[in-house]
C-alpha positions, -999 to 999 in steps of 0.1 A, spaced: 921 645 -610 902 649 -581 866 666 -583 875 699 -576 898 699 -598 881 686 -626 847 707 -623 872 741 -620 886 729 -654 851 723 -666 831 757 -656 868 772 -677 860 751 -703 824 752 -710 810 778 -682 775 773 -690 782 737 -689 752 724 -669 728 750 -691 706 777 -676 676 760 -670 670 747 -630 666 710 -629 623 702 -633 628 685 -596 633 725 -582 604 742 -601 581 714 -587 595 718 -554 575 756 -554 542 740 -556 550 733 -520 568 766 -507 571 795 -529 594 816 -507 617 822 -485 651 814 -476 672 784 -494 702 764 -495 720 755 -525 746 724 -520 768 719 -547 759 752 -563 780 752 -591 776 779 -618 740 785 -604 709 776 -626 689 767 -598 700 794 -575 693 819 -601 656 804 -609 654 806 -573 665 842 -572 641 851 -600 608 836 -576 620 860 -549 639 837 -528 668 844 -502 693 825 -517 732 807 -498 750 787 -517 777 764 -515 804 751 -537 838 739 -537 846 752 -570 856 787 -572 853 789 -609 817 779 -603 810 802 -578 829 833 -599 803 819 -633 778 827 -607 787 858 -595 788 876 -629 754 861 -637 733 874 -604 712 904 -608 715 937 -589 701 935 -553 700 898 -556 698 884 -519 726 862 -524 757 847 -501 778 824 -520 802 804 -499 832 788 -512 835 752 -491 833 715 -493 798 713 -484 804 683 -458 822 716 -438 794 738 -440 780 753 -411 757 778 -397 728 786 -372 706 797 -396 674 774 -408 658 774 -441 628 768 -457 643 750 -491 673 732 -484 686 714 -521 715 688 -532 708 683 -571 737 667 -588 756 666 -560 749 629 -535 766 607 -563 797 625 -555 806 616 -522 808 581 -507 775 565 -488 791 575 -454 792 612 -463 760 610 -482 744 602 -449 763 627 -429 747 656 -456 716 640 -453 716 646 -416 727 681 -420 702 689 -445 674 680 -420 691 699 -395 690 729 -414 656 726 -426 626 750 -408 594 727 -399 571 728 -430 607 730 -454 616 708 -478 645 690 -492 649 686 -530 676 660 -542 684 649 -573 714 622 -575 722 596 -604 711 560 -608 740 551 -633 779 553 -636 790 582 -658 816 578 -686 846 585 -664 831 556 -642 842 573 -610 809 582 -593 817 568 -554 781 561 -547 753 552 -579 717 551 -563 697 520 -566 660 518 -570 642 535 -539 676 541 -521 666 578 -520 637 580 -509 645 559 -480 663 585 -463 630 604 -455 608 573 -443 616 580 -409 589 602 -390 588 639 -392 596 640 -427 566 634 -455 579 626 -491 556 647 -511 571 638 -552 595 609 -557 606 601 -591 629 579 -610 636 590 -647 657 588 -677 674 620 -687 695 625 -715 725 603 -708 717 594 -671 693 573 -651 680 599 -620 665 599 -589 646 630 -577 627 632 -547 605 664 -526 599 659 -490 589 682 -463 596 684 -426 565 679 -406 554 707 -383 562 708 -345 
Protein backbone atom coordinates (compact mmCIF):
# COMPACT_ATOMS: atom_id res chain seq x y z
CA UNK A 1 0.00 0.00 0.00
CA UNK A 2 1.49 3.01 -1.01
CA UNK A 3 1.21 6.24 1.36
CA UNK A 4 -1.63 7.69 0.13
CA UNK A 5 -3.34 4.96 0.26
CA UNK A 6 -2.59 3.97 3.52
CA UNK A 7 -3.00 7.43 5.41
CA UNK A 8 -6.77 7.66 3.42
CA UNK A 9 -7.49 4.38 5.15
CA UNK A 10 -6.07 5.73 8.38
CA UNK A 11 -7.92 9.37 8.72
CA UNK A 12 -11.34 6.51 7.81
CA UNK A 13 -10.24 4.61 10.41
CA UNK A 14 -9.25 6.68 13.36
CA UNK A 15 -9.87 10.44 11.89
CA UNK A 16 -8.48 12.16 14.84
CA UNK A 17 -5.61 9.84 14.46
CA UNK A 18 -2.74 12.23 15.00
CA UNK A 19 -4.84 14.08 18.07
CA UNK A 20 -5.86 17.70 18.22
CA UNK A 21 -3.00 19.17 19.81
CA UNK A 22 -0.29 21.07 17.18
CA UNK A 23 3.07 19.50 17.59
CA UNK A 24 5.14 21.70 20.69
CA UNK A 25 7.78 22.49 17.58
CA UNK A 26 4.73 24.91 16.01
CA UNK A 27 3.64 26.79 19.25
CA UNK A 28 7.34 27.63 19.80
CA UNK A 29 7.73 28.61 16.38
CA UNK A 30 5.19 31.92 17.51
CA UNK A 31 7.71 33.20 19.90
CA UNK A 32 9.37 34.19 16.61
CA UNK A 33 6.40 35.45 14.29
CA UNK A 34 2.89 35.53 15.67
CA UNK A 35 1.09 36.28 12.42
CA UNK A 36 0.63 36.20 9.17
CA UNK A 37 0.38 33.96 6.31
CA UNK A 38 1.51 30.10 6.48
CA UNK A 39 2.06 26.89 4.75
CA UNK A 40 1.07 23.71 5.95
CA UNK A 41 2.94 20.59 4.01
CA UNK A 42 1.61 17.45 4.72
CA UNK A 43 -1.48 18.91 6.29
CA UNK A 44 -3.24 16.03 7.10
CA UNK A 45 -6.46 16.20 9.29
CA UNK A 46 -5.12 19.75 10.49
CA UNK A 47 -4.08 20.09 14.20
CA UNK A 48 -1.48 22.45 13.38
CA UNK A 49 -3.35 24.30 10.83
CA UNK A 50 -6.18 24.76 13.09
CA UNK A 51 -3.84 26.04 16.18
CA UNK A 52 -2.61 28.19 13.54
CA UNK A 53 -6.10 29.42 12.59
CA UNK A 54 -7.04 29.92 16.20
CA UNK A 55 -3.68 32.69 16.56
CA UNK A 56 -5.14 34.49 13.69
CA UNK A 57 -3.12 33.23 10.92
CA UNK A 58 -3.81 33.06 7.06
CA UNK A 59 -3.61 29.53 6.64
CA UNK A 60 -2.82 27.04 2.85
CA UNK A 61 -2.48 23.73 3.22
CA UNK A 62 -1.41 20.83 1.40
CA UNK A 63 -2.05 17.20 1.40
CA UNK A 64 -2.29 14.31 -0.76
CA UNK A 65 -4.91 12.68 1.16
CA UNK A 66 -8.34 13.75 0.55
CA UNK A 67 -9.77 12.03 3.53
CA UNK A 68 -7.36 14.22 5.50
CA UNK A 69 -8.12 17.28 3.88
CA UNK A 70 -12.28 16.48 4.08
CA UNK A 71 -11.41 15.63 8.45
CA UNK A 72 -10.16 19.17 8.05
CA UNK A 73 -12.72 20.78 6.40
CA UNK A 74 -15.58 19.82 8.84
CA UNK A 75 -13.33 20.91 11.68
CA UNK A 76 -12.48 24.71 10.46
CA UNK A 77 -14.46 27.44 12.01
CA UNK A 78 -16.64 29.94 10.18
CA UNK A 79 -14.70 32.70 8.36
CA UNK A 80 -11.60 30.76 8.82
CA UNK A 81 -8.98 32.15 6.24
CA UNK A 82 -8.30 28.86 4.86
CA UNK A 83 -7.26 27.23 1.27
CA UNK A 84 -6.77 23.65 1.39
CA UNK A 85 -5.10 22.08 -1.67
CA UNK A 86 -5.31 18.55 -2.44
CA UNK A 87 -1.58 17.64 -4.09
CA UNK A 88 1.57 15.79 -3.63
CA UNK A 89 3.36 18.45 -2.07
CA UNK A 90 6.66 17.97 -4.24
CA UNK A 91 3.91 19.52 -7.12
CA UNK A 92 2.96 22.39 -5.20
CA UNK A 93 3.28 25.71 -6.63
CA UNK A 94 2.49 29.18 -6.35
CA UNK A 95 3.74 32.91 -6.44
CA UNK A 96 2.73 33.72 -3.24
CA UNK A 97 5.39 34.02 -0.15
CA UNK A 98 4.78 33.34 3.48
CA UNK A 99 5.80 34.15 6.57
CA UNK A 100 5.60 30.38 8.32
CA UNK A 101 6.28 27.79 5.95
CA UNK A 102 6.01 24.07 7.98
CA UNK A 103 6.76 20.23 7.13
CA UNK A 104 6.05 18.35 10.59
CA UNK A 105 5.66 14.66 10.06
CA UNK A 106 6.16 14.84 6.75
CA UNK A 107 10.49 14.75 5.44
CA UNK A 108 10.71 10.95 6.63
CA UNK A 109 8.34 10.22 3.85
CA UNK A 110 9.96 10.95 0.83
CA UNK A 111 13.40 9.83 -0.31
CA UNK A 112 16.72 12.15 0.54
CA UNK A 113 16.53 13.50 -3.15
CA UNK A 114 12.96 14.80 -2.72
CA UNK A 115 13.60 15.84 0.77
CA UNK A 116 16.06 18.29 -0.67
CA UNK A 117 14.01 19.37 -3.54
CA UNK A 118 11.13 20.50 -0.61
CA UNK A 119 13.69 21.91 1.26
CA UNK A 120 14.57 24.16 -1.54
CA UNK A 121 10.99 25.04 -2.17
CA UNK A 122 10.34 25.82 1.34
CA UNK A 123 13.06 28.52 1.34
CA UNK A 124 11.72 29.67 -1.79
CA UNK A 125 8.53 30.32 -0.46
CA UNK A 126 9.55 31.80 2.68
CA UNK A 127 9.26 36.02 3.09
CA UNK A 128 12.69 37.48 4.63
CA UNK A 129 12.28 37.40 8.43
CA UNK A 130 10.00 33.80 7.93
CA UNK A 131 10.54 30.74 9.31
CA UNK A 132 10.61 27.19 8.61
CA UNK A 133 9.38 24.61 11.23
CA UNK A 134 10.19 20.88 10.54
CA UNK A 135 9.70 18.05 12.46
CA UNK A 136 10.85 14.60 10.84
CA UNK A 137 11.73 11.23 12.63
CA UNK A 138 15.08 9.83 13.85
CA UNK A 139 13.86 6.09 13.95
CA UNK A 140 12.16 3.43 11.62
CA UNK A 141 8.44 2.99 12.39
CA UNK A 142 6.81 -0.48 12.88
CA UNK A 143 5.89 -0.94 9.23
CA UNK A 144 9.79 -0.30 8.69
CA UNK A 145 9.15 1.60 5.42
CA UNK A 146 10.13 5.18 6.22
CA UNK A 147 12.50 6.01 2.82
CA UNK A 148 14.65 8.44 4.66
CA UNK A 149 15.32 8.15 8.96
CA UNK A 150 17.24 11.42 10.10
CA UNK A 151 20.52 11.02 11.73
CA UNK A 152 21.97 13.16 14.44
CA UNK A 153 22.23 16.84 13.13
CA UNK A 154 21.17 15.87 9.54
CA UNK A 155 18.36 18.48 9.89
CA UNK A 156 19.66 21.10 10.98
CA UNK A 157 22.21 21.06 8.36
CA UNK A 158 20.03 22.07 5.73
CA UNK A 159 19.82 25.69 7.14
CA UNK A 160 23.70 26.21 7.83
CA UNK A 161 24.14 27.86 4.68
CA UNK A 162 23.86 31.80 4.87
CA UNK A 163 20.71 33.67 4.89
CA UNK A 164 19.05 31.38 7.04
CA UNK A 165 19.63 31.51 11.19
CA UNK A 166 18.50 28.34 13.10
CA UNK A 167 16.84 29.94 16.01
CA UNK A 168 15.52 26.25 18.16
CA UNK A 169 16.99 22.89 17.20
CA UNK A 170 16.00 19.89 19.15
CA UNK A 171 16.32 16.24 19.13
CA UNK A 172 13.80 14.31 21.49
CA UNK A 173 12.13 11.27 22.42
CA UNK A 174 8.39 11.20 21.91
CA UNK A 175 6.16 8.58 22.67
CA UNK A 176 7.19 5.79 20.33
CA UNK A 177 9.62 7.74 18.06
CA UNK A 178 13.00 9.41 18.19
CA UNK A 179 12.40 13.28 16.55
CA UNK A 180 14.03 15.94 15.15
CA UNK A 181 12.62 19.49 15.29
CA UNK A 182 14.25 22.45 14.24
CA UNK A 183 13.04 26.64 13.89
CA UNK A 184 14.99 28.75 11.58
CA UNK A 185 14.39 32.00 10.08
CA UNK A 186 15.32 33.59 6.74
CA UNK A 187 17.56 36.58 7.30
CA UNK A 188 16.43 39.96 6.13
CA UNK A 189 17.48 41.45 2.65
Amino acid sequence: MDFKSRFNQKYKDTPNVFGSSPMPVLEQALKYISVGTALDLGVGNGRNTLYLLSKSFEVTGVDMSEEGINLLKDRVPEGAKLKLIVSNVLDFETDEKFDLVCAIGLLHFLSIGDIDRLIVSMKKLTKDGGINVIAARMNQNLRQDLPHIFKSNELKELYTEEGWEIKEYQEMDRRNSRVASLIAQKNLD
